[in-house]
C-alpha positions as a LaTeX table, in Angstrom:
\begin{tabular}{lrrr}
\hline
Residue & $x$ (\AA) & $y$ (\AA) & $z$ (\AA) \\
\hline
Unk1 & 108.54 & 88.21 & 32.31 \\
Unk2 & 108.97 & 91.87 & 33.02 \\
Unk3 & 105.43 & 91.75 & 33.98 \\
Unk4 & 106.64 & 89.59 & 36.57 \\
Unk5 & 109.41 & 90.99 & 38.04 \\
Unk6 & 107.88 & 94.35 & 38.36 \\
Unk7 & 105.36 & 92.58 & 40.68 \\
Unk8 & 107.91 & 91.08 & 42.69 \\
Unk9 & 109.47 & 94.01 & 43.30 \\
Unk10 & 106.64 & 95.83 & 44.69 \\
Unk11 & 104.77 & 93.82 & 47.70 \\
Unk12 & 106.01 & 90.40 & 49.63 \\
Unk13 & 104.92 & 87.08 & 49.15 \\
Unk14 & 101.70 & 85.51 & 51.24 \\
Unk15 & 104.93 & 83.14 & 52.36 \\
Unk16 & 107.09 & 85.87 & 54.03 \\
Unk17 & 104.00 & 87.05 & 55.14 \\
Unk18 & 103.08 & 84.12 & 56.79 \\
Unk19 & 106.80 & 84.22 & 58.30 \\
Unk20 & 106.78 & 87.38 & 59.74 \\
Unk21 & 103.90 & 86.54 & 61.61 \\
Unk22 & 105.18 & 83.41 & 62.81 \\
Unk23 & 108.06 & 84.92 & 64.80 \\
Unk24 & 106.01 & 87.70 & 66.21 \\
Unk25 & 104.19 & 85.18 & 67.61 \\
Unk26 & 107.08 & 82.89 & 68.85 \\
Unk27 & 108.70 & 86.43 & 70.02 \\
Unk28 & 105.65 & 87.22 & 71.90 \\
Unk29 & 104.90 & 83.82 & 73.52 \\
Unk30 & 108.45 & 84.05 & 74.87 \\
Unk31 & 107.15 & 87.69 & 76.21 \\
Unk32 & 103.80 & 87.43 & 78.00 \\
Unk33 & 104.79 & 85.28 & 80.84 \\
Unk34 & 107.80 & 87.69 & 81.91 \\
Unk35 & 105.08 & 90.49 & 81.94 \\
Unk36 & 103.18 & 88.78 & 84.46 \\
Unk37 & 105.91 & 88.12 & 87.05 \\
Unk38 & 107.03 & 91.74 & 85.99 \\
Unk39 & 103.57 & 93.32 & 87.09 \\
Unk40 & 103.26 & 90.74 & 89.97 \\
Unk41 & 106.99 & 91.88 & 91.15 \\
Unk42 & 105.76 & 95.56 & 90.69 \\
Unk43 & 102.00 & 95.42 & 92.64 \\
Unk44 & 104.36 & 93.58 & 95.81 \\
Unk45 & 106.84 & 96.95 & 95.79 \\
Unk46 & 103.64 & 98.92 & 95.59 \\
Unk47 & 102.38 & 97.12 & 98.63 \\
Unk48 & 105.79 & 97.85 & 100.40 \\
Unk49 & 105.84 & 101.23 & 99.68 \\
Unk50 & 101.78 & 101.33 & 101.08 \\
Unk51 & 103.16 & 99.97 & 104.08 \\
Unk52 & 105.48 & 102.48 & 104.26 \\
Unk53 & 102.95 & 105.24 & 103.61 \\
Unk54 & 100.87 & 104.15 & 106.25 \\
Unk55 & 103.67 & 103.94 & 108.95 \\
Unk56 & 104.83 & 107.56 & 108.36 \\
Unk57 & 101.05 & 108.46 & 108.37 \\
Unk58 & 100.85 & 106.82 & 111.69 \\
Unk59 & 104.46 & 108.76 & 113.05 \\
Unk60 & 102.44 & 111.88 & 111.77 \\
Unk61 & 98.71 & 110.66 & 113.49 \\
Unk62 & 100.51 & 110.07 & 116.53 \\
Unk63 & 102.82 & 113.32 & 116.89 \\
Unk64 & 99.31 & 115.17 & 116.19 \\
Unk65 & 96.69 & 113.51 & 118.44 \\
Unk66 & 98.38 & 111.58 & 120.94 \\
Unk67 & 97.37 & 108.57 & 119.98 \\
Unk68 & 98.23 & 105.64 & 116.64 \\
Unk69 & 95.22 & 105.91 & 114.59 \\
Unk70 & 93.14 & 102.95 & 114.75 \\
Unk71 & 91.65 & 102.26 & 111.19 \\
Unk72 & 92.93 & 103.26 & 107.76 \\
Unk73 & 89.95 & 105.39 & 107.49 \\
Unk74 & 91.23 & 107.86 & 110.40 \\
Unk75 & 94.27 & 108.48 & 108.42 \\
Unk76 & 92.72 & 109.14 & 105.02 \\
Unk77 & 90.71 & 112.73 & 103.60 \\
Unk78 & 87.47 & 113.08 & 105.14 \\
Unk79 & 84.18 & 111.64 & 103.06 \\
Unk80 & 82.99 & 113.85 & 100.69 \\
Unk81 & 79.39 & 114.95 & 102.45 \\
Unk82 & 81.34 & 114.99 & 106.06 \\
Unk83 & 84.42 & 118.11 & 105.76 \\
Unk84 & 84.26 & 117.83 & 109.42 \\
Unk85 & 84.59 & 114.13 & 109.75 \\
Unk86 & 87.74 & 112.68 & 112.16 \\
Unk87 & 90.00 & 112.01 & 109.19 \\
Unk88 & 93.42 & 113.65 & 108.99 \\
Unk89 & 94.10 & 113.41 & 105.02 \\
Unk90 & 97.62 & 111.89 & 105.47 \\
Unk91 & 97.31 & 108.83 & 103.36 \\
Unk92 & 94.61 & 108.86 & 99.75 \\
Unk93 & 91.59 & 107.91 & 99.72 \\
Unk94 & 92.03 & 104.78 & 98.18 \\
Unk95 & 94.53 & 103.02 & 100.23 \\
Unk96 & 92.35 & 104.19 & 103.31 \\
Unk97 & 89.68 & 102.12 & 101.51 \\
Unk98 & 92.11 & 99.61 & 102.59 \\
Unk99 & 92.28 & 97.94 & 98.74 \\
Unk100 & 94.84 & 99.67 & 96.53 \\
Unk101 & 96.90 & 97.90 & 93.29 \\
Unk102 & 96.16 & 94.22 & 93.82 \\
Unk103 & 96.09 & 94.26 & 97.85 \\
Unk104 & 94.51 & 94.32 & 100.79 \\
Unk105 & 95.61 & 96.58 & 103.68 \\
Unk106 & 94.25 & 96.13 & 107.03 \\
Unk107 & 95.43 & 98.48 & 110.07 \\
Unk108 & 94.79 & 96.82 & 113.62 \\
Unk109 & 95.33 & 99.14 & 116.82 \\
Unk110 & 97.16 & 97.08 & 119.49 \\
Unk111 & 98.12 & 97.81 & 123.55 \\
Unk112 & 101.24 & 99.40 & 122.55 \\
Unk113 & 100.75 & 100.35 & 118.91 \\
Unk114 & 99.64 & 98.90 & 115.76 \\
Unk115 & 99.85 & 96.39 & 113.07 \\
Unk116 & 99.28 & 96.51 & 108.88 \\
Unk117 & 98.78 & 93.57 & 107.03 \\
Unk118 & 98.95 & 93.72 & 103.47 \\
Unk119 & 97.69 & 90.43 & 101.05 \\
Unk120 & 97.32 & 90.30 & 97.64 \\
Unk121 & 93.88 & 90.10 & 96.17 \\
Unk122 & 93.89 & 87.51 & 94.23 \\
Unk123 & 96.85 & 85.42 & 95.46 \\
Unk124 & 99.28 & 84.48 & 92.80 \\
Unk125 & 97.71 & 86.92 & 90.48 \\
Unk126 & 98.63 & 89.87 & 92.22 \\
Unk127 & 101.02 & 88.88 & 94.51 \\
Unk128 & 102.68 & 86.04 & 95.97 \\
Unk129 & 103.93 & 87.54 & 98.97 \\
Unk130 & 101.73 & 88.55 & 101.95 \\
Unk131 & 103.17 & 91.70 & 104.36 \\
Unk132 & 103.31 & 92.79 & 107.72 \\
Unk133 & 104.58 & 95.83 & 109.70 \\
Unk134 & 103.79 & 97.39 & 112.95 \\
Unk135 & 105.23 & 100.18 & 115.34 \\
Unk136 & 108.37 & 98.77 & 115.20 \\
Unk137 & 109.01 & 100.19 & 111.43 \\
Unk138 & 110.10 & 96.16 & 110.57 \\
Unk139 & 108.89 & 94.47 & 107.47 \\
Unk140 & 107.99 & 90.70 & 107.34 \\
Unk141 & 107.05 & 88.75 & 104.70 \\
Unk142 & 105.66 & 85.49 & 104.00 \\
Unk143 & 105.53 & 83.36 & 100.86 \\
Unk144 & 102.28 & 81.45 & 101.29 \\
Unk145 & 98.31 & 82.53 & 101.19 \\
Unk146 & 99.21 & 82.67 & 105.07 \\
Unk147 & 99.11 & 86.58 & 106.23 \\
Unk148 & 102.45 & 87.44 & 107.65 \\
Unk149 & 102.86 & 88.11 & 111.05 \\
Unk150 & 105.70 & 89.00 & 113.61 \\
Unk151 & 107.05 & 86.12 & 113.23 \\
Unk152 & 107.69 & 85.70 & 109.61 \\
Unk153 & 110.93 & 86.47 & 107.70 \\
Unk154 & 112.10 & 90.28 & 107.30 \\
Unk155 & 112.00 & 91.40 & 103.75 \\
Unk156 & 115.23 & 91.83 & 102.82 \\
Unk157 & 116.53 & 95.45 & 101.30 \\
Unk158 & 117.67 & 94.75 & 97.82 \\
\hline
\end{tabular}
């Protein structure tokens, strides 16, 4: 009986064991579907705050040549074998690859300016919104595969 006791005392049972587990599962299968619409909510603020790079890269392009650049690529660091290449190293190198965290960026010159689009990769994966901006430093939105355009809803400040 002492026998027994003594091994009581010193482990747990296969049973608790089996418990324990049990509600770290339950706990985590409550978990993993807030982490997705967590990382989702986070790669669409990383998108915004691309967008906003890229607008006070253009401001800087412009005040420096004249001009709103007209591809990503003119606002990123020059390639590596080119040092002298037409690149002004205001924005990295990978959102001037136009693909950064999830989304797309493209950066269209216009008669009077410009315009950035931003959609997500792989749409409700890595976003659920698309994005678009242009000279006039406004921020639209839209909640469908559809790019956004001028004409979609501003993103509200929250």
């Amino acid at each position: 009986m002492d026998r027994l006791k003594s091994y009581r005392a010193t482990g747990f049972s296969l049973i608790e064991l089996l418990v324990v587990i049990a509600i770290i599962l339950i706990i985590m299968g409550m978990a993993i579907p807030h982490l997705g619409i967590a990382k989702m909510q986070a790669l669409e603020l990383g998108a915004l705050k691309a967008i906003s790079t890229i607008r006070t890269a253009q401001a800087q392009y412009q005040s420096q040549y004249g001009r709103y650049a007209s591809a990503l690529a003119e606002l990123g660091p020059p390639a590596a074998g080119a040092p002298n290449a037409a690149a002004a190293g205001l924005i990295s190198r990978g959102l001037a690859s136009g693909e950064k965290s999830g989304y797309k960026y493209s950066l269209q010159p216009t008669e009077v300016g410009y315009t950035i689009n931003a959609n997500p990769a792989a749409f409700n994966n890595t976003g659920r919104r698309t994005f678009y901006s242009d000279q006039s430093l406004i921020t639209h939105q839209n909640s469908t595969a559809e790019p956004a355009s001028a004409a979609s809803p501003e993103v509200e400040a929250k």
